[in-house]
TIFINU-724974 format. One line per field, with one value per residue (C-alpha): residue in three letters; x, y, z; residue number from 1. Coordinates in Angstrom, 3 decimals, always signed. Example, Ala and Ser with C-alpha at 12.3 -4.5 7.8 and 13.67 -1.06 7.14 Angstrom:
fikol	(ALA:SER)
east	(+12.300:+13.670)
north	(-4.500:-1.060)
up	(+7.800:+7.140)
vofi	(1:2)
This chain:
fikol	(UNK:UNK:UNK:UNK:UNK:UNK:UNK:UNK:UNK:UNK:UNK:UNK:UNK:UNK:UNK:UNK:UNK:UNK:UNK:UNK:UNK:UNK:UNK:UNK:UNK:UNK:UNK:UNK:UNK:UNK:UNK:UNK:UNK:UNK:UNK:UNK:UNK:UNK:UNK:UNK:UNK:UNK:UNK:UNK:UNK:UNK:UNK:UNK:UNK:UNK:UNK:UNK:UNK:UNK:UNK:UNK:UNK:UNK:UNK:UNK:UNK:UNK:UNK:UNK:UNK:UNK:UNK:UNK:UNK:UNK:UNK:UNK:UNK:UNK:UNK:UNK:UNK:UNK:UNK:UNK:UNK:UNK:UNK:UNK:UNK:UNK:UNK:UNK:UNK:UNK:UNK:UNK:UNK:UNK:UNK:UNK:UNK:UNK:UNK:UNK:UNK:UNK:UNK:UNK:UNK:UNK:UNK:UNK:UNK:UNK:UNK:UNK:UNK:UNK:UNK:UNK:UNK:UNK:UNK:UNK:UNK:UNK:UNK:UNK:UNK:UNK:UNK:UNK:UNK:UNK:UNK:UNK:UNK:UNK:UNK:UNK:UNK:UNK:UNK:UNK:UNK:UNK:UNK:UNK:UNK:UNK:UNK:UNK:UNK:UNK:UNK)
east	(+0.000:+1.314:-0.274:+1.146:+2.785:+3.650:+7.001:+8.460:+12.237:+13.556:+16.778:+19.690:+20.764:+23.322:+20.193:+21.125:+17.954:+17.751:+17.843:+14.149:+14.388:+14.577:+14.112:+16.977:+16.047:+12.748:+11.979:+12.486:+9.664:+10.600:+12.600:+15.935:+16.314:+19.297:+21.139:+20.902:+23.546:+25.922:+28.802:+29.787:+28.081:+30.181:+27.769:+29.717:+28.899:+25.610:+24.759:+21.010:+21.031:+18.425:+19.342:+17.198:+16.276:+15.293:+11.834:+8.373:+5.468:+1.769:-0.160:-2.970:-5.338:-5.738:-6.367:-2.135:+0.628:+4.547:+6.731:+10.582:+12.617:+16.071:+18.486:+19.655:+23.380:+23.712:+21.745:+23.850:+27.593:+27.385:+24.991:+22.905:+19.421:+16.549:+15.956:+12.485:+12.268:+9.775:+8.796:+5.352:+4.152:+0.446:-0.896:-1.681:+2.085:+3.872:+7.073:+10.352:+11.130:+13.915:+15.792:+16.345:+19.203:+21.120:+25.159:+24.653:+28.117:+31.442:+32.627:+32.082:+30.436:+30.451:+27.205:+27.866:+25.693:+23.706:+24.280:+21.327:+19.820:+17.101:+13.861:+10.492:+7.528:+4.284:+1.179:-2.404:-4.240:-7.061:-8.408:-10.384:-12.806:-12.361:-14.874:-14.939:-15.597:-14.942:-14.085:-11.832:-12.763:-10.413:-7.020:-5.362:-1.920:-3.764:-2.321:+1.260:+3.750:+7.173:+8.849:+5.331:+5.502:+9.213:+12.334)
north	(+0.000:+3.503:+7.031:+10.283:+12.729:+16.058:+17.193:+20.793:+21.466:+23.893:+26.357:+26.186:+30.147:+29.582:+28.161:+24.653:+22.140:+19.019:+15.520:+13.639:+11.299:+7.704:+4.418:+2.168:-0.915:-2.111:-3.750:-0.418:+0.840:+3.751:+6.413:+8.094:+11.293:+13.353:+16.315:+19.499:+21.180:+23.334:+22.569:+19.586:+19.572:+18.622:+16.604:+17.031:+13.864:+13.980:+17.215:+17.914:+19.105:+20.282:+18.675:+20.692:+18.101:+20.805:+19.100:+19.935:+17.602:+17.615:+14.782:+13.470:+13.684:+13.976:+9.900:+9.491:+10.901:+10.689:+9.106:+10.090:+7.167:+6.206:+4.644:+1.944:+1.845:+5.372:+4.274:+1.218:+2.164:+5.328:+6.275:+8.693:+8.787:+10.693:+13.082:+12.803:+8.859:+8.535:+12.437:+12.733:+14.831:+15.439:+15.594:+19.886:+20.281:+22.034:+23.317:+21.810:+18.180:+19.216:+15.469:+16.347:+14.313:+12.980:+11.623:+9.351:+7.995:+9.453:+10.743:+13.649:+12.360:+14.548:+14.763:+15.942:+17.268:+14.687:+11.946:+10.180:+11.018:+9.242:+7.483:+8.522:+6.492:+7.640:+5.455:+5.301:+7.394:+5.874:+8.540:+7.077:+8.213:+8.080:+6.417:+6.422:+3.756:+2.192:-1.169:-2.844:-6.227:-8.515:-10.210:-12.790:-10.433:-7.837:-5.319:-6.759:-4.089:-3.847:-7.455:-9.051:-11.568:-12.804:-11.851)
up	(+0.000:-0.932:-0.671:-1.989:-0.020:-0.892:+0.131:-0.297:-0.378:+2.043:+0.603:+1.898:+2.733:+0.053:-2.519:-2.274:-2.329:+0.083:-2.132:-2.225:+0.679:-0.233:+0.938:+1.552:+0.791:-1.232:+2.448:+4.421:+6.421:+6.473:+4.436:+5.486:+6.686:+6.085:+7.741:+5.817:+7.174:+5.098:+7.808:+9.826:+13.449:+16.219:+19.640:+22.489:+24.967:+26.226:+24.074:+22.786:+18.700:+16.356:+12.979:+9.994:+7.104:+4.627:+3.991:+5.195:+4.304:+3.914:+4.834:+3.012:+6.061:+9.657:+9.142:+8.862:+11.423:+10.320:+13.160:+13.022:+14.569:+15.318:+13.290:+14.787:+13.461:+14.746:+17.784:+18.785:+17.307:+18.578:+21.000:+18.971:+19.797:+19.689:+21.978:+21.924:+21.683:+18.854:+16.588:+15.870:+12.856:+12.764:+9.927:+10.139:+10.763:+7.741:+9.024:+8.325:+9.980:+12.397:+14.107:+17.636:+18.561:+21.587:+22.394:+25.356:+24.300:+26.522:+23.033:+20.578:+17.657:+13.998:+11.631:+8.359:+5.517:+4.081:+7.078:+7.479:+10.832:+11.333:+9.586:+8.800:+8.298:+7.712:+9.477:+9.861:+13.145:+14.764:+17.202:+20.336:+22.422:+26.093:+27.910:+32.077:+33.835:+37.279:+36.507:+33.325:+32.310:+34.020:+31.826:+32.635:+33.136:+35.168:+36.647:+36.660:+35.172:+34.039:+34.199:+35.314:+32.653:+32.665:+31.188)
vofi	(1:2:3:4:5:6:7:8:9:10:11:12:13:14:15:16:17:18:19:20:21:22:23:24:25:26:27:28:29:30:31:32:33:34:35:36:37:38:39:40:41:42:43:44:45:46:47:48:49:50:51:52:53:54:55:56:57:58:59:60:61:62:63:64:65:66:67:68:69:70:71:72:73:74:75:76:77:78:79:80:81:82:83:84:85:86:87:88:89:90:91:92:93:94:95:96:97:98:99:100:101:102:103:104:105:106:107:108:109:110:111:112:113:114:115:116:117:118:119:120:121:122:123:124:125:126:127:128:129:130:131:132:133:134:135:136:137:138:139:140:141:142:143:144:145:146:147:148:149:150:151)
């Protein structure tokens, strides 16, 4: 399944244009997103950074949300992470995508231009409506939290 996406291409101050985001693989879930950055960018250990992208997008309708994840490589190499865990684009959003970005490793780590950054992925929204009540229906888990079920 595929939908259409409209993307706009944010200049550069120098007039340079940000490459159409791709997917990696014909398997990816998501596409990449790279750092448009007309410099290298330095994260000091444990340093918060706002990466620009140079893309803005315009979802179909408020029935999709984009979700900015990690990159695992980056993630697991390196110890760059999302600062935010998971980005959430609603679908009204039409600024540029900015990648907010952690070093939780005990070393400076350098982005350059065009670095992928992280992934987007865009995904269906179900909204809910809240109902109170005073009682859930019982589960065979129940209230048992973190590490209730094993391992």
């Amino acid at each position: 399944m595929s939908i259409q996406v409209k993307i706009k291409r944010i200049s550069s101050d120098d007039g340079r244009l940000p490459e159409k985001p791709e997917y990696a693989t014909p398997g990816s879930a998501a596409f990449d997103l790279k750092a448009f950055l007309s410099e290298p960018l330095s994260v000091a250990k444990g340093e918060l950074v706002s990466v620009p992208t140079g893309i803005a997008i315009e979802l179909p309708s408020a029935e999709y949300a984009a979700f900015v994840f990690a990159r695992s490589g980056l993630a697991t190499k390196h110890g760059i992470c999302l600062s935010n865990g998971v980005g959430v684009i609603d679908s009204d959003y039409r600024g540029e995508i900015k990648v907010g970005l952690c070093n939780l490793s005990d070393k400076t780590y350098t982005i350059y231009p065009g670095d992928r950054i992280a992934q987007l992925s865009v995904m269906p929204v179900i909204h809910i409506e809240p109902v109170f009540c005073d009682e859930l229906t019982k589960s065979e888990r129940g209230e048992g939290g973190f590490g209730s079920t094993g391992r």
